[in-house]
N, C-alpha and C positions, 0 to 999 in steps of 0.2 A: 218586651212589647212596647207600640209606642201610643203616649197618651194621646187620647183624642183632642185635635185641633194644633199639635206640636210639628212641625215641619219634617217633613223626611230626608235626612242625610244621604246620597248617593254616594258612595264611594269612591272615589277617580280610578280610571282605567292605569294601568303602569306606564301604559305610553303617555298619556296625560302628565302624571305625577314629574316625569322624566323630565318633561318640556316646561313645566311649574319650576324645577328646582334648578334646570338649566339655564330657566333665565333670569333667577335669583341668583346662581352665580356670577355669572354675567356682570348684573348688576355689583354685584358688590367688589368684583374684579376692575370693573371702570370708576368704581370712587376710587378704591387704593390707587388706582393707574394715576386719578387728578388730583390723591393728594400728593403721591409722590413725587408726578412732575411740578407740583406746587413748591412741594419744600427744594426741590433740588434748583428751581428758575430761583427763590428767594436766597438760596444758599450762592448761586452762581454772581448772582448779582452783587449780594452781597462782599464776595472777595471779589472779583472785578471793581470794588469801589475801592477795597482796600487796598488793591494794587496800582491804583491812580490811573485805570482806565476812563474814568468820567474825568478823570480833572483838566481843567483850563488854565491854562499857562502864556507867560509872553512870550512870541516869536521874536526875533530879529528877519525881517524880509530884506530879499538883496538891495532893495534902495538905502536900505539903513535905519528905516522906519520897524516901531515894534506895534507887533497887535495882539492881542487877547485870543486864542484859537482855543480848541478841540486837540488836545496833546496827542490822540493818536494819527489822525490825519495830516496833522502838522509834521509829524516825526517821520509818518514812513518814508516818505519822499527822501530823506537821508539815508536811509538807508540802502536805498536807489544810487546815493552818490557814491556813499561808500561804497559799494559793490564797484560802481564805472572806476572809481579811484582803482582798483585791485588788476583790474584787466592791463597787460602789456600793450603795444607798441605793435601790433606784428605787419609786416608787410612782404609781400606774397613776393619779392624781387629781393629781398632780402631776407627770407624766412630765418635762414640757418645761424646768421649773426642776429636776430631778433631773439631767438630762441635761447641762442647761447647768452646774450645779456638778462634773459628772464630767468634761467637759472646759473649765473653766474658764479654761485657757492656749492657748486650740486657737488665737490667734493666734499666739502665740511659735513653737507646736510647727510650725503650716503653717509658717512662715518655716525653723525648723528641717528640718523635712520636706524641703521643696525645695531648701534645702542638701545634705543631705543624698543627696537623687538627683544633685544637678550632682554630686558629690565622684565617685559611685559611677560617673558617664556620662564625666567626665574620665579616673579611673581606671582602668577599662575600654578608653577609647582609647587611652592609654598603652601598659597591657597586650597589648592588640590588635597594634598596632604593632610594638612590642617585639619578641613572641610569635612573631609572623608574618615579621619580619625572618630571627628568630634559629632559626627551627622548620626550613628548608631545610638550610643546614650543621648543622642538628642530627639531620639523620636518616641512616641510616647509608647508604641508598643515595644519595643526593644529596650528602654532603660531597667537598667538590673534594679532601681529602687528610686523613689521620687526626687532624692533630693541631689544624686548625679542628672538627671532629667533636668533640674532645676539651675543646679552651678553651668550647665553643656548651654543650656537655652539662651541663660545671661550671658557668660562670653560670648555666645556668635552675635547676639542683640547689641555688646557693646562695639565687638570688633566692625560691623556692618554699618552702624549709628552715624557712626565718627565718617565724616569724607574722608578722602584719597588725601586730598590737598592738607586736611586738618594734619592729618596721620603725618605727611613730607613734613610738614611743618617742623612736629615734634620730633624726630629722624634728623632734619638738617641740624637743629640744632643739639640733637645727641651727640651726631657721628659728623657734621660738617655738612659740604655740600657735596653731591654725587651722588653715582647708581646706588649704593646702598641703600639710601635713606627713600629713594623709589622703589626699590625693589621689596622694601620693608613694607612702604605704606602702603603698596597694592596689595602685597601679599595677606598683609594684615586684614585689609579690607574685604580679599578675595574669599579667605578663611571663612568669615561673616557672611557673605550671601552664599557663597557652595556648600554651607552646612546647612545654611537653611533650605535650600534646594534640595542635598540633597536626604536631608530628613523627611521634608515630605514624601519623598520615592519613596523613601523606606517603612513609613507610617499605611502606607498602598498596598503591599508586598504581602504574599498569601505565605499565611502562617503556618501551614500543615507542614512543609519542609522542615523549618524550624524546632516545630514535634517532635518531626521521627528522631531528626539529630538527638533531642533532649532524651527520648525514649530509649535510646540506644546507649544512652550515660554520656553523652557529648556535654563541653562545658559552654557555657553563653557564649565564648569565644569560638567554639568550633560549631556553635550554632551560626554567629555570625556568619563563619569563613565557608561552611557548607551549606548554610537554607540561607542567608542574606544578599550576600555578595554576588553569586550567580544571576540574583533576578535583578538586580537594579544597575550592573554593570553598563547595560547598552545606555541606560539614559544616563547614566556617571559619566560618559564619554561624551553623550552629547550638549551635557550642560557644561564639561567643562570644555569643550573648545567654542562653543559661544561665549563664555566667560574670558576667554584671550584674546576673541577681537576687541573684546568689551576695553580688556586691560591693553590693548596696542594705544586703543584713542587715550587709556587715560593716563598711560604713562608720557604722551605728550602734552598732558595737561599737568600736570604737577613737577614739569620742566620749568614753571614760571617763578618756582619756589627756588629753585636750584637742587633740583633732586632727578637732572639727569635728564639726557634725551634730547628732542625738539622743543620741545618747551621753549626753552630758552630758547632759540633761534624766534620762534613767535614773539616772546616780550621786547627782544631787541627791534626785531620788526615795527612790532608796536610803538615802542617807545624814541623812533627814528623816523616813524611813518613813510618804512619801507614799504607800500601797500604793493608795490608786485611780488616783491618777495613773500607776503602773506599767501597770497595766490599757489606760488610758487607751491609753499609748502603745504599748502591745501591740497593738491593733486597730487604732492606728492604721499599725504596719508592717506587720502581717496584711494590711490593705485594699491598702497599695500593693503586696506583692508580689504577691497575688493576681492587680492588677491587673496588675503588669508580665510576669507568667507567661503569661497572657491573651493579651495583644497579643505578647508573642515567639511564641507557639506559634501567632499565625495568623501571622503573619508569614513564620515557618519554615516554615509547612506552604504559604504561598503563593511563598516563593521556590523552593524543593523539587521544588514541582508537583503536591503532593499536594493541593491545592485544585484542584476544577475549574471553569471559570467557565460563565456563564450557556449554557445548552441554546442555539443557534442555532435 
């Protein structure tokens, strides 16, 4: 009962209640929204400082005089130049000898070139391998006991850690300079992110298969090879031929070391300020990944099944 003179509580209807706590969510949904975008504009800023986006420096201007600018403004403009510096000669009356003096080395570089893809298709298989061995005990439902889970995790963590270039580094100065010590340090590298990859597939992957196998006295290996392996195949194939365009660009990056490839053709360039030839060899890696992105993606899309074949 309620005392006399005490106020009487009505109860709110549900659909009231609903509209009360919906817009207490709400609410509380747009402070987290403003701190978040709080800390992350403070956090942005703050590396944007550390990377000498705000800093002022002295120009040199074409008269020869220097001034105090805005280091980004002042800088892009060069980069404008450098770009015009890269571009050929071509004229439309002479195209074919324009052409031919812009790639003037186009035997060295194909030779170059198809170095280059064997280093990237070596080191990929490696990686592949690796990856693929070491991605089962590296996922958390699949390791036979914590502490292979633990040693699997750490080598892909350190194999991955380390750049391409670090990896050439250590290789040129093993084994010399050449394809080996690139086909080492991609591989190496590849090892490190395809097992990370593709353990997470595998961490994903419906367990019931794996059961029956165990129930039937199958041993963790033929659980792998029969409830594992079938479910994660299609995406195994499609991370690792992204993983080879990946390794084309960067087997001509770790050319600068002397580990083989294009590379070297780039630091020569560079350090001659060949800038057409830079060019040069820019379309000429544009064209093949272009082309290799091309052919992995039907490929992926015909192992998949996402191709369908001709109408019956």
């Amino acid at each position: 009962m309620t005392a006399i003179g005490e106020p009487t509580v009505t109860p709110l209807r549900p659909l009231d209640q609903f509209e009360l706590d919906y817009a207490g969510l709400r609410r509380r949904t747009k402070t987290m929204w403003l701190v978040a975008s709080l800390i992350f504009l403070a956090a942005f800023t703050f590396s944007a400082w550390l990377g000498d986006f705000f800093k002022v420096t002295q120009f040199t201007l074409q008269d020869g005089s220097r001034e105090w600018r805005w280091i980004l403004p002042a800088g892009l403009p060069r980069l404008g130049e450098f770009i015009e510096k890269t571009f050929p000669v071509l004229r439309w009356e002479s195209l074919g000898a324009d052409l031919a003096e812009w790639f003037w080395r186009w035997r060295v570089w194909a030779n170059l070139l198809i170095e280059t893809i064997l280093i990237a298709f070596m080191a990929t298989a490696l990686g592949v391998f690796g990856g693929f061995m070491l991605s089962f005990p590296a996922a958390r439902n699949l390791a036979p006991n914590k502490w292979v889970l633990w040693i699997s995790r750490r080598y892909l963590e350190i194999a991955r850690t380390v750049p391409e270039l670090v990896w050439a580094l250590i290789f040129v100065f093993c084994f010399s300079v050449g394809p080996m010590a690139g086909v080492l340090a991609i591989g190496l590298h590849a090892t490190g992110a395809l097992g990370k990859l593709y353990s997470e597939v595998n961490e994903n992957i419906d367990m019931r298969p794996l059961e029956g196998v165990k129930a039937a006295g199958g041993t963790w290996f033929d659980q792998i090879r029969y409830g594992a392996v079938p479910q994660v195949m299609p995406n195994i194939i499609s991370y690792t031929l992204l993983r080879f365009e990946i390794n084309v660009r960067a087997s001509t990056i770790i050319g600068y070391v002397g580990a083989g490839g294009l590379g070297q053709e780039f630091r020569e360039a560079l350090s001659l300020q060949e800038y057409t030839d830079l060019s040069a060899l820019f379309i000429i890696i544009f064209v093949t990944v272009m082309v290799i992105d091309y052919g992995s993606e039907k490929l992926r899309h015909r192992v998949i099944g996402m191709e369908k074949g001709p109408a019956a």
